[in-house]
Each structure stands twice: as structure tokens, then as C-alpha cells.
BALO-317444 format. One line per 5 residues: their letters; for each residue x, z, y of C-alpha. Coordinates in steps of 0.02 Angstrom, whole numbers. Each point is the difference from the previous one (the first is absolute). Layout:
% residues N
A = X:Z:Y; ... .
//
This chain:
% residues 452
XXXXX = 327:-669:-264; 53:-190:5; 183:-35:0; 33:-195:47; 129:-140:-14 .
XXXXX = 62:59:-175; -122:-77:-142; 71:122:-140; -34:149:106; -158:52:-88 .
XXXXX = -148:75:101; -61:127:-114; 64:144:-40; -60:44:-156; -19:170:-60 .
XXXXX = -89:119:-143; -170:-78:57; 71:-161:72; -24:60:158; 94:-121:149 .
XXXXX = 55:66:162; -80:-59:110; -1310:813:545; -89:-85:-147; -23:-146:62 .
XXXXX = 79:-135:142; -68:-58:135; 51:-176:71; -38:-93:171; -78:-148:37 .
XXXXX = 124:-59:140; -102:60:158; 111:124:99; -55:173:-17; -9:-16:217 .
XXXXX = -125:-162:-24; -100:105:-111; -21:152:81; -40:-104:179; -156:-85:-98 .
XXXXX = -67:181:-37; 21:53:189; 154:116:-21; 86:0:181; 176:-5:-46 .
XXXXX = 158:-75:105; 54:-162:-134; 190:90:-4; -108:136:-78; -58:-74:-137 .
XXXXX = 133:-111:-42; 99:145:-38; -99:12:-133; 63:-159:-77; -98:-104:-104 .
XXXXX = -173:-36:-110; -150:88:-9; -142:-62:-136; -184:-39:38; -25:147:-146 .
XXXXX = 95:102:108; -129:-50:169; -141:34:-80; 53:175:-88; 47:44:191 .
XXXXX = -172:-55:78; -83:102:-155; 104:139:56; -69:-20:177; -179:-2:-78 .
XXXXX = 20:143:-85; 64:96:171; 199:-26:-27; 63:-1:176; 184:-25:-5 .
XXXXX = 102:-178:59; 3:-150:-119; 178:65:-24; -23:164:-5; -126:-36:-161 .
XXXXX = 121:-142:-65; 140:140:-16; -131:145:-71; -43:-137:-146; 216:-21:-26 .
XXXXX = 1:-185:67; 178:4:59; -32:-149:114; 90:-138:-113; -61:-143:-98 .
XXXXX = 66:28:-184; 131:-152:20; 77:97:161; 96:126:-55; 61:-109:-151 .
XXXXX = 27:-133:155; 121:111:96; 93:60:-161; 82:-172:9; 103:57:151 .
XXXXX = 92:131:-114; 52:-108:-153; 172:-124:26; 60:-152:-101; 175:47:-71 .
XXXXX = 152:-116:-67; 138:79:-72; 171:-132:-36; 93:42:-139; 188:-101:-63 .
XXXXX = 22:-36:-175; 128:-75:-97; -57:-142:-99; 105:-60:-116; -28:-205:-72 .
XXXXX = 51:-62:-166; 92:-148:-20; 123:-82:-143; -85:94:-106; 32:175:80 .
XXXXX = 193:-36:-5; 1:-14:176; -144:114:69; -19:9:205; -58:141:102 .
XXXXX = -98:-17:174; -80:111:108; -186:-24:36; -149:68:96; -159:63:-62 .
XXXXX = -125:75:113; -114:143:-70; -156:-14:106; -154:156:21; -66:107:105 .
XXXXX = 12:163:96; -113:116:109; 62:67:152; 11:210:-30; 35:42:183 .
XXXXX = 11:-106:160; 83:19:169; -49:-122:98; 68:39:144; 150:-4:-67 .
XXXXX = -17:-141:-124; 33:118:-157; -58:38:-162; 2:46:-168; -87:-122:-155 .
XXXXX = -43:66:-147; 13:-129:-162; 63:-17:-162; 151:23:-79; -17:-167:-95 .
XXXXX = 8:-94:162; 136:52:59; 139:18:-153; 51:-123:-124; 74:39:-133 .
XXXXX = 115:-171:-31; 47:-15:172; 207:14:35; -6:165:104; -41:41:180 .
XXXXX = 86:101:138; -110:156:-6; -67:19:-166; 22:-111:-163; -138:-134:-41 .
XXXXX = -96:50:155; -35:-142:139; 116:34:171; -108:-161:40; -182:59:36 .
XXXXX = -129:-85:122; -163:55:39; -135:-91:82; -161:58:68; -201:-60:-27 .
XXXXX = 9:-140:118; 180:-25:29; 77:-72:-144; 107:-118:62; 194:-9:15 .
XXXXX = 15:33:176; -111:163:-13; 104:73:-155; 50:161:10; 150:83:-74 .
XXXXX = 8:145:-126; 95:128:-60; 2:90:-164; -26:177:35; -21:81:-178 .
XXXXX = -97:-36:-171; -47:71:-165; -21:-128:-155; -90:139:-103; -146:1:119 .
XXXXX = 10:-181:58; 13:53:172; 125:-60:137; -1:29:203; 72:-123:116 .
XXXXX = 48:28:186; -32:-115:150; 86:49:167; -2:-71:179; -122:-141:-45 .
XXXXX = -64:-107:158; -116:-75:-114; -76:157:-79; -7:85:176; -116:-164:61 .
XXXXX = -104:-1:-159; -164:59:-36; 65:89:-150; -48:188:-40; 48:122:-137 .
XXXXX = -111:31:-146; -104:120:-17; -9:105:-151; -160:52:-109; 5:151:-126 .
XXXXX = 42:-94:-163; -64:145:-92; -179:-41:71; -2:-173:-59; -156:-51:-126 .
XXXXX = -23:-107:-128; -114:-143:76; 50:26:170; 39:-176:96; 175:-31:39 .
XXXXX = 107:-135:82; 170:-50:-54; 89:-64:168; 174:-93:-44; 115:-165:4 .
XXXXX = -95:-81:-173; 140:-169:-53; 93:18:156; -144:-48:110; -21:131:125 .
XXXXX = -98:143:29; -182:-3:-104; -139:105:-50; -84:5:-161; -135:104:-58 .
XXXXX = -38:129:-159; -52:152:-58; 75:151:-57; 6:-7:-201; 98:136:-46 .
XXXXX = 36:131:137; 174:71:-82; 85:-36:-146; 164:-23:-61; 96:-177:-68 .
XXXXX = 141:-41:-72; 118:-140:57; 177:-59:5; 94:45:169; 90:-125:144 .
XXXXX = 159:25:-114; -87:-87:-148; 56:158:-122; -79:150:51; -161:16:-54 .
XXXXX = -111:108:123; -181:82:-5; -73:-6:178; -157:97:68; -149:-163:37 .
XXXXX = -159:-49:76; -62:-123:-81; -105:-127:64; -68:-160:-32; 26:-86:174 .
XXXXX = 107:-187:-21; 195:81:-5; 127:-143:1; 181:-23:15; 71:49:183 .
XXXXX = -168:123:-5; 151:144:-32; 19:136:116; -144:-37:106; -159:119:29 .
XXXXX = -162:8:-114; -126:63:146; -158:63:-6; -145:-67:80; 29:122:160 .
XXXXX = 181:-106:-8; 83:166:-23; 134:-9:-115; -11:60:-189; 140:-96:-122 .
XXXXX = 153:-78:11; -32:-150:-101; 125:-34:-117; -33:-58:-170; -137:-111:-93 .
XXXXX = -9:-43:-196; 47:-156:-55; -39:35:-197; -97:-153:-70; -179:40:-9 .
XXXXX = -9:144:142; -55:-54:176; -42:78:160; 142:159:-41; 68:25:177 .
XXXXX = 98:172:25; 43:69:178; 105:176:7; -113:115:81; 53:53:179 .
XXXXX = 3:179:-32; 149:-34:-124; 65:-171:94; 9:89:177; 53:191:-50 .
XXXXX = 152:-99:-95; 25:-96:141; 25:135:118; 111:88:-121; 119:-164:-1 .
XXXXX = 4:7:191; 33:201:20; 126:-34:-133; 94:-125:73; 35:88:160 .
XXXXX = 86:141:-98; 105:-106:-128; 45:-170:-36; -98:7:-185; -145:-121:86 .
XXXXX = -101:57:-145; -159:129:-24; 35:187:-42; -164:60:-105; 3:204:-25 .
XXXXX = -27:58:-166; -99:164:-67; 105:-33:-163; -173:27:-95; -96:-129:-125 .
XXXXX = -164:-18:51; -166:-87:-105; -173:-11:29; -101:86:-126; -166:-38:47 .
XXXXX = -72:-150:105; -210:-33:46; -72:-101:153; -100:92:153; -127:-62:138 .
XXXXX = 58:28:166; -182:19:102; 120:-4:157; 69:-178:-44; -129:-43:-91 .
XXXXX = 137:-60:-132; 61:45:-161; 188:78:-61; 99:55:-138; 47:172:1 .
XXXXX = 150:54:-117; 60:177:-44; 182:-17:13; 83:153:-93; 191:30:-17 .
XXXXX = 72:-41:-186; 173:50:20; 137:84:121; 175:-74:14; 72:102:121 .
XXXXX = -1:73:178; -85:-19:124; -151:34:-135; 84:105:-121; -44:182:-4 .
XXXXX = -144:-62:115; -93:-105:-102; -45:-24:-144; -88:-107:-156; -178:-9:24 .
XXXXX = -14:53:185; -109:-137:69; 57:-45:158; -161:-2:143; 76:-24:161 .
XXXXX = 196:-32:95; 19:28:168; 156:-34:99; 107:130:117; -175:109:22 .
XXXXX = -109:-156:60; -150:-51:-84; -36:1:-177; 8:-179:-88; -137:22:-150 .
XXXXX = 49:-68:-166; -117:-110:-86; 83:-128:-77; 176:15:-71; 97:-123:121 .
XXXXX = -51:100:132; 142:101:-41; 135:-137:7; -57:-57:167; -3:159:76 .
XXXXX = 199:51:-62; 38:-143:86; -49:84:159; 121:163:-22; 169:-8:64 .
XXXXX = 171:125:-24; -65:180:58; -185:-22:-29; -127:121:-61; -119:-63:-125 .
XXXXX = -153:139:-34; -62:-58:-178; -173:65:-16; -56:-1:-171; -108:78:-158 .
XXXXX = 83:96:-134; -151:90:-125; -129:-54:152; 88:116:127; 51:-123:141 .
XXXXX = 162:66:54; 144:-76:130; 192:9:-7; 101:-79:124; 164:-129:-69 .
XXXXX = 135:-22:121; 85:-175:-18; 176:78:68; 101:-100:-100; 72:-188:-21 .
XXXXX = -43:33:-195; -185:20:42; 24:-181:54; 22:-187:-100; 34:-156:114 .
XX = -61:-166:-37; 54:-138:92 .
//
């Protein structure tokens, strides 16, 4: 985040760790048209065809085809790039059309500003502007209609010295958003505040009726399984770096999930937030836009990056299993009550992970940490009489769909997020290595805490 026009507005947000807001292997092109290269090997294709098909194909890739041949493969160029999992993009394209998802935001914000003079006998009060400038990525899209909904961070949007607002206090009822290509004056777009919740960072803005977005080449993000991601794995952080529009930068994947601690947008509370980290360039304004991977599907909200002297290249994005199942919640919430925040279920149980070791996926041909997340304490109901210390909790599955397995401890956090007043939840867990299931019904408001 960047806020401008007022120098003793600091940029950092310091917290715990100084933190400030803010197959196996590819396979790339060489720039010939996967239609140009299959003509020069005979195929008899119409050019629409092909082109369908995209983008790129390598010289590697020729010659593994007309070895195929040799060897008595008689399928299409296609037909053979698809069997080998070429998706028919170079590596940049999916990256390329991520930027069509991700929107410059500015967020104005009064102030009272008070000047001394004679001494502070005689002090004045003003009212000034600042501007809080990021990012966003759009969640959903109606184009037709010129509608959507941007997910971004909380930070962006609320300030906590600001003198109040119409809707809700120290959050902007002055929001713009720009898309990649339009960011000029005449091609803002207005914004609503829809909902927010400073404990996860995490704010969704509304755009209705927009001319501009309705003629646009924008499109809503698509989003990866955060869960999946790998340490090592190339990722793109797309976002509004210093106020200078739209950008891509490039990283890796350093640590796929971990947990930081940091002071929130009201400058007191102090928050610990579920991360990717990565060591891709994040910069001021880089807040609330998407850390991609290199399909350009979506896996992070970025949000954060440490500004502790002697650590570089700590970049944090919230991953978008969290950023998007709180996100949703903020929207279903807000069209039952006028809280505008997030309402997380609760199991009322303390959980901890008592035993943690890597594994190779042959499938991904990458590696994970597994956790055994086991159940320290009941609170209360839902769990209690249910549950109980030392269960270890395997799989949740919501209303009788499929099972989410549990892995890693913040899976569970994510997936609460997801149940809603009347829910089923079927906990499937190990007490004394019998795997057993009981089902928690979250009937009750008390089975519920709002943030907002």
C-alpha cells in the first residue's frame, strides 16, 4: 500500500517481524504458431483450427513429434501435443492474460490536520486528503452487465485517522478502480464498499453498471488450489507497484504456508495471517493484487512484504483458498445483515499439529509437508460430547459433499469459512487408530464469531 500527499503518513506498517502491508518440467515456445508448425510437417488443418490452439510450440517439441512418427505414432501434431500435456500456451501467456483480472485502486480518505502556531496557543485545524493507493483482483465479472465484485485488502480501503465516512468509520466512500490499460481519469471507475474483515486483511468492493468495464477486455480471475502450491514453483506478482499501473514481476514460491505476525489497518491490533511467501519484487501499491502462477491462474492475494533491516526478497500473498472462501462469506453475509463483515464457524475445539515430515508426490513430481493435526482441547458445542482431546482430525466435508483431507493445520480455518447457519459438518477423524465420523451441526449464532 502507498498512501500519498501526506509526508508523515508512514508507508510501513510495522509489525512483530516488521512486516509492511503492502508435469516435471515446462515446456516453452519459440514464437512460431502451433498452425505454422504443424503446416511444415504436412498436417492438413483449416488455419481457424489451429489457432484455437493459441500459441508456441518448441523445435524440442517438432522433433519429439517426428520421432514419434518414426517410431509408428500416428495421431495429429495436436493430438500428440495434448497426449505430452502441452496446453497450447507459451509460459508468458497465461501469466499475459492474468493482467486482465488485476485493477489499480485509490481509496480518498479526509483528515483533520491540525498546524501549530504561537507556540501551540493558537492551534488550527483543516481538513485534508490523502489517497491510499493498491490493488484488487476482480472475483466475479458480468460483463454484460458491467458488474462485479474485487477482492483486496482491508488496508486499502480503511484508515484509521481519517474523520469518518457515511457507511462505515475510517473506510473510503471514495474508491476508483482502473483497469490494465485504462488508467486514466476519464476511464475511472467507481466503487463501492461492500464488506471487509481487518483480521484477515481482506476487503470486497462492488462495481455496478460500468460502460467502461462492459467495453473492456477485462475477465475474472481464475483460482488455483492454494493447498497445491510448492516450494520452488514460479510465480508472478501482477499489481499497481508506486502508483504506476498495472505490472508483472517474477519469483518463486519460498515458503508455501506459514503464518506472520503484523500490526492491522487500525495501527493497534496486532494480527497473525495465514502466507505464501515468496521472493518475487513486492512494493508499495503491490497490496491486494494477485500472486499467479505461471499457468496465470490465481494463487495469493498479495499483501504484505518485510521491511526489517537486513531481510530482502520477503513478499507474502494470502493464499486464495483463505482470500476467496472469506470473500464469499463477506458477500453472502452482507445480503442477510448490514454487519459487512466475515462470519467464520467455529468447532469450539483447540487444535495442534503433533507431528510434521515432507512427502514426494510422483503425480506432481513435487514435494509437501504433511502435518498430523490432532485436537488439544474442547470448549464447547458444536464439538463437545463429540470430540474430543487427541482425536486427530483426517478429513471435513460440508452438507454430505466431498471430503476436504486435512494435511496441514490451516486447512481447517479455510474450510470453516465455507460453512454457513444450518450446515452439517461430518468430521472424520482417528481416536486409538479407529477412523471414526460424527456429524456437528452449526445451528446456532454462538457457533459463529464475526470479524469485520
Amino acid at each position: 500500500m502507498k498512501r500519498k500527499t501526506m509526508a508523515v503518513l508512514s508507508l510501513v506498517i510495522a509489525g512483530v517481524l516488521a512486516i509492511g502491508l503492502s508435469g516435471c518440467s515446462g515446456l516453452s515456445g519459440n514464437g512460431e504458431t502451433v498452425y505454422n508448425v504443424a503446416e511444415s510437417l504436412g498436417e492438413e488443418k483449416q488455419e481457424s483450427e489451429w489457432a484455437a490452439q493459441e500459441t508456441g510450440a518448441s523445435a524440442e517439441m517438432r522433433k519429439m513429434y517426428l520421432d514419434a512418427q518414426a517410431d509408428g505414432y500416428e495421431g495429429s501434431y495436436v493430438e500428440f501435443l495434448k497426449e505430452i500435456g502441452f496446453t497450447g500456451k507459451e509460459d508468458s501467456a497465461g501469466v499475459n492474460d492474468a493482467l486482465t483480472s488485476v485493477v489499480s485502486i485509490y481509496a480518498d480518505f479526509d483528515y483533520r490536520s491540525v498546524s501549530d502556531s504561537m507556540g501551540g496557543f493558537f492551534p488550527s485545524t483543516t481538513i485534508k486528503t490523502v489517497t491510499s493507493s493498491g490493488s484488487g483482483v476482480i472475483y466475479s465479472l458480468d460483463k454484460e452487465q458491467g458488474d462485479a465484485y474485487i477482492v483486496t485488502n482491508y488496508h486499502i480501503i480503511y484508515y484509521a485517522s481519517s474523520t469518518g465516512t457515511e457507511t462505515v468509520p475510517h473506510v473510503s466512500d471514495d474508491i476508483t478502480v482502473y483497469l490494465y490499460g485504462g488508467e486514466t481519469e476519464e476511464r475511472g471507475i467507481a466503487a463501492t464498499y461492500v464488506g471487509g474483515a481487518m483480521e484477515y486483511d481482506i476487503a470486497v468492493l462492488r462495481v455496478e453498471d460500468s460502460e467502461v468495464l462492459a467495453a473492456s477486455a477485462a475477465s475474472a480471475a481464475t483460482a488455483a488450489n492454494s493447498d497445491a502450491v510448492a516450494v520452488g514453483e514460479a510465480v508472478y506478482a501482477i499489481g499497481n507497484p508506486d502508483t504506476r499501473g498495472i505490472s508483472a514481476v517474477s519469483g518463486i514460491v519460498s515458503v508455501d504456508a506459514e503464518y506472520i505476525t503484523m500490526v492491522a489497518a487500525d495501527d493497534v491490533s496486532e494480527i497473525s495471517l495465514l502466507e505464501i511467501r515468496t521472493d518475487a519484487p513486492v512494493n508499495h501499491g503491490n497490496s491486494g493484487g494477485g500472486l499467479f502462477n505461471a499457468d496465470g491462474n490465481l494463487i495469493g492475494i498479495v499483501n504484505a512484504r518485510s521491511e526489517k533491516s537486513g531481510v530482502e526478497g520477503f513478499g507474502y500473498a494470502i493464499p486464495v483458498n483463505l482470500a476467496f472462501s472469506v470473500a464469499q462469506n463477506i458477500i453472502d453475509n452482507s445480503r442477510v445483515n448490514d454487519s459487512r463483515g466475515a462470519l467464520s464457524a467455529r468447532m469450539a475445539v483447540n487444535v495442534q499439529v503433533t507431528d510434521s515430515h515432507s512427502v514426494y508426490d510422483e503425480n506432481t513430481c513435487r514435494t509437501y509437508i504433511v502435518e498430523t493435526v490432532a485436537i488439544a482441547s474442547v470448549n464447547g458445542a458444536p464439538a463437545r460430547g463429540k470430540l474430543q482431546a487427541g482425536d486427530v482430525i483426517l478429513s471435513l466435508s460440508l452438507n454430505g459433499g466431498e471430503a476436504k483431507t486435512i494435511t496441514r493445520r490451516h486447512m481447517i480455518g479455510t474450510f470453516l469459512m465455507d460453512v454457513r447457519k444450518g450446515d452439517t459438518v461430518t468430521v472424520t477423524y482417528s481416536r486409538e487408530g479407529t477412523a471414526e465420523t460424527v456429524d456437528l451441526v452449526f445451528d446456532s449464532d454462538s457457533y459463529f464469531t464475526l470479524y469485520d
